[in-house]
C-alpha positions as CSV (number, residue, x, y, z in Angstrom):
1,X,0.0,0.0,0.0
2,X,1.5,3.4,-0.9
3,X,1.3,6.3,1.5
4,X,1.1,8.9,-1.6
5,X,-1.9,11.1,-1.7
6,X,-4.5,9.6,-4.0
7,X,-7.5,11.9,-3.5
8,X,-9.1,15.0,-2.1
9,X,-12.5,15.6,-1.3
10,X,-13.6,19.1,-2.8
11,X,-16.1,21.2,-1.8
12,X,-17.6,22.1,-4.9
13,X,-16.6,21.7,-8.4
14,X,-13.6,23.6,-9.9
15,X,-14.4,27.2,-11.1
16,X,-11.2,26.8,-13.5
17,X,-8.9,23.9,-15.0
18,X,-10.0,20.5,-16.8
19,X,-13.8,19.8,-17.0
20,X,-14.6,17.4,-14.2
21,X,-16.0,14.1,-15.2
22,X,-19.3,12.9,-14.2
23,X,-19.6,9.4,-12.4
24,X,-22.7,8.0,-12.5
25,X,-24.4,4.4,-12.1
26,X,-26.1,4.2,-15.4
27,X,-22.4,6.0,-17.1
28,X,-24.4,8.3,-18.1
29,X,-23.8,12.1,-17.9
30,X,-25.6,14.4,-15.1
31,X,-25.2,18.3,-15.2
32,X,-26.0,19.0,-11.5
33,X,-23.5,19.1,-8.7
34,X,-22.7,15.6,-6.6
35,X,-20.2,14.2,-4.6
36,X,-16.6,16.2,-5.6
37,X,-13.5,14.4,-5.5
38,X,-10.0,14.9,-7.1
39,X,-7.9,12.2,-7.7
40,X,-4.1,11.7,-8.1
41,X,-2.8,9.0,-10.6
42,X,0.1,7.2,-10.5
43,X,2.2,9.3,-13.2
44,X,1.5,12.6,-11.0
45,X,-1.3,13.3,-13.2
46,X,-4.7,14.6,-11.5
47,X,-9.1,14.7,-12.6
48,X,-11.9,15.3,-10.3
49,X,-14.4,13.5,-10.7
50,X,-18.5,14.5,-9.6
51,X,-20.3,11.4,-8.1
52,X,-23.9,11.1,-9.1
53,X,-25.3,11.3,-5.1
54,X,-27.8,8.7,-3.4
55,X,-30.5,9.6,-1.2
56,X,-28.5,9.9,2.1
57,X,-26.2,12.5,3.9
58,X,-23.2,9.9,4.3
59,X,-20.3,10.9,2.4
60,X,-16.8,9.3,3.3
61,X,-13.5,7.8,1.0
62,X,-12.4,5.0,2.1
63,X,-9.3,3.2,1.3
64,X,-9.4,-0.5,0.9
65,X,-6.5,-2.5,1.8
66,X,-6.3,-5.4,0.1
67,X,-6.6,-3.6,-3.2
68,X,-5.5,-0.5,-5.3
69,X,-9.5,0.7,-5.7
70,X,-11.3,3.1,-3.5
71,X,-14.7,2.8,-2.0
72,X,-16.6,6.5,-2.6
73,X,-20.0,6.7,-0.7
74,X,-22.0,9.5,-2.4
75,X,-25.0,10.4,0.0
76,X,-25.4,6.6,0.1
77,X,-24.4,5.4,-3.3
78,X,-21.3,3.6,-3.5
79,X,-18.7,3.6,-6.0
80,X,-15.1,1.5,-6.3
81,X,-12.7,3.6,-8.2
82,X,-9.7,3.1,-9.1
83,X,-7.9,6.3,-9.2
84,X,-6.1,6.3,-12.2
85,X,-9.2,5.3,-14.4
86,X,-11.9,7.5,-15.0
87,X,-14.6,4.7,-15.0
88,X,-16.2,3.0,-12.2
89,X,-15.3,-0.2,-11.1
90,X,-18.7,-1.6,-9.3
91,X,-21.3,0.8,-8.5
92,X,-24.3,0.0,-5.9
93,X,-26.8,0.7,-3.2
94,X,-28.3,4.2,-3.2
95,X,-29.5,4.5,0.6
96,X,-26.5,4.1,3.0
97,X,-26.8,6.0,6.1
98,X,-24.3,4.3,8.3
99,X,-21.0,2.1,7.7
100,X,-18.9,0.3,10.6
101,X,-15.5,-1.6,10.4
102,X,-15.7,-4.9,11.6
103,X,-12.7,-6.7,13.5
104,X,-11.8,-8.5,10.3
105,X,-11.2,-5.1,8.5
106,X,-14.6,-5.9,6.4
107,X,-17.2,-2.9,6.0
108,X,-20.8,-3.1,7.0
109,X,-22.8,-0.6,5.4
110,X,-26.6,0.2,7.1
111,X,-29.5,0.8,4.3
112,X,-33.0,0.6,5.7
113,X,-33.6,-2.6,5.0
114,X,-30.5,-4.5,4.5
115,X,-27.0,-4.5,5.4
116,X,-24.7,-4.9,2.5
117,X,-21.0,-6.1,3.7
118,X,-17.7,-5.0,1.5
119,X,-14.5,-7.2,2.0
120,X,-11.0,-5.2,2.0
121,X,-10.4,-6.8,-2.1
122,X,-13.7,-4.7,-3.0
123,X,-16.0,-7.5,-3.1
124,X,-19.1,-7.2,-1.6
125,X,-22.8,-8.9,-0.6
126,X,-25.8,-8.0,1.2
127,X,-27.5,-9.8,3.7
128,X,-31.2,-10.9,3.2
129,X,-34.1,-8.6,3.9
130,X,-34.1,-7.8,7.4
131,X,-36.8,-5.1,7.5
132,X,-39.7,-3.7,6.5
133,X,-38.5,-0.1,7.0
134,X,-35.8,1.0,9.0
135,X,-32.9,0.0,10.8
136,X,-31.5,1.5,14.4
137,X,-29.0,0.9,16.8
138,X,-26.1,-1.5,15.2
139,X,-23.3,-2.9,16.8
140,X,-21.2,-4.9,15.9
141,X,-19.3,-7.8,18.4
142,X,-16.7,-9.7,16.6
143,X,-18.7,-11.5,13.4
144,X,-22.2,-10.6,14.8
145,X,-24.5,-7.6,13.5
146,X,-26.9,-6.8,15.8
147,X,-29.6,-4.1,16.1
148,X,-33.5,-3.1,15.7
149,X,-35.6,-3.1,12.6
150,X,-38.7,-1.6,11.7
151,X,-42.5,-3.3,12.1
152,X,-44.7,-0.8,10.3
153,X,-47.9,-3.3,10.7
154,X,-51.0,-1.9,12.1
155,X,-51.0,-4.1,14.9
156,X,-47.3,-4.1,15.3
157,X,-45.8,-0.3,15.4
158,X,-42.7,-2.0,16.7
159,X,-38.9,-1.9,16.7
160,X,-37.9,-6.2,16.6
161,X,-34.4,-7.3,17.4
162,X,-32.2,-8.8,15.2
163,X,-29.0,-10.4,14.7
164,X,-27.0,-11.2,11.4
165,X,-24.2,-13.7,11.8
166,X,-21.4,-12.5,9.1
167,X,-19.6,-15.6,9.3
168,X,-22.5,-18.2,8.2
169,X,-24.6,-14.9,6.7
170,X,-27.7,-16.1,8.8
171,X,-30.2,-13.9,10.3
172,X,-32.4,-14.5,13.4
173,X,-35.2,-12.1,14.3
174,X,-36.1,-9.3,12.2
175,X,-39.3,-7.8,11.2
176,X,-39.4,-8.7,7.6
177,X,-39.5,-12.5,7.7
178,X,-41.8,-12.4,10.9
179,X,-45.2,-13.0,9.3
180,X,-43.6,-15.7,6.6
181,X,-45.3,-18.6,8.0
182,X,-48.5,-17.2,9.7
183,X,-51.8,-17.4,7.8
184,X,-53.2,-14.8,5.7
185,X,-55.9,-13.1,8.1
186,X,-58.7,-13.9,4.9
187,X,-58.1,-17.6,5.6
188,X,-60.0,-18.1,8.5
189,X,-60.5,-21.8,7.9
């Protein structure tokens, strides 16, 4: 791993200089100001790129370790870069509003439904469903994800624990999957 500088995130877009380039999950160009960040290629050479923003206020660079791409949350949306290319490398997720470090060096990131885990090589995978709507209070002990999720149902109104097991990627509790094997309330038979 180098200790070089290999990016800087702007305020806004340059006033002067080269014409930033717009990053976007569909590769296709938006005109409206994102996520700002320069970055610094090998050969001393510099662009800024403007990341197409998700639907959250989490914004963080992150460097991964066990490879030369970096992980760029945009309001939510992430994107692996590799800064000396000008084209994403993986682009997902549009609703992050939380990510934690796990002992391992892995990434949990929090949507409000799901949790979505990114290994230190850039690979990644999300857990199953956990909730309806919403997510709260996640910790993390050693390979364990733990926390509340949302019940929106009439009769429920209800934070329900849960617990997501990053090692065997199984989930116990939950409000999603809580009403998988009860009978539909038509079926009174």
């Amino acid at each position: 791993m180098t200790t070089e500088k290999r990016y800087e995130i702007l305020d806004s877009l340059p006033t002067y200089g080269p014409m930033y380039v717009p990053i976007s999950e569909s590769g296709e160009p938006f005109y409206s100001e994102g996520v700002v960040v320069r970055f610094f290629r090998n050969d001393g050479t510099d662009w800024v790129a403007n990341f197409q923003p998700g639907w959250t206020d989490l914004k963080e660079v992150i460097e991964l370790e066990e490879s030369n791409d970096l992980l760029i949350i945009a309001n939510g949306t992430c994107y692996l870069m590799n800064p000396s290319s000008e084209k994403q490398v993986d682009v997902f997720g549009v609703g992050y509003s939380n990510v934690f470090k796990v002992n391992n060096g892995d990434l949990v990131l929090q949507d409000q439904t799901n949790l979505t885990i990114i290994k230190q090589n850039g690979t990644h995978w999300d857990s199953e469903r956990i909730s309806w709507d919403g997510l709260k209070e996640i910790q993390i002990e050693e390979s364990i994800v733990k926390g509340l999720s949302y019940d929106p149902m009439y009769d429920a109104d209800e934070w329900v624990e849960f617990s997501y097991d990053l090692n065997s990627k199984t989930l116990e509790g939950g409000s999603y999957h809580r009403y998988d094997n009860k009978k539909p309330w038509w079926k009174f038979w």
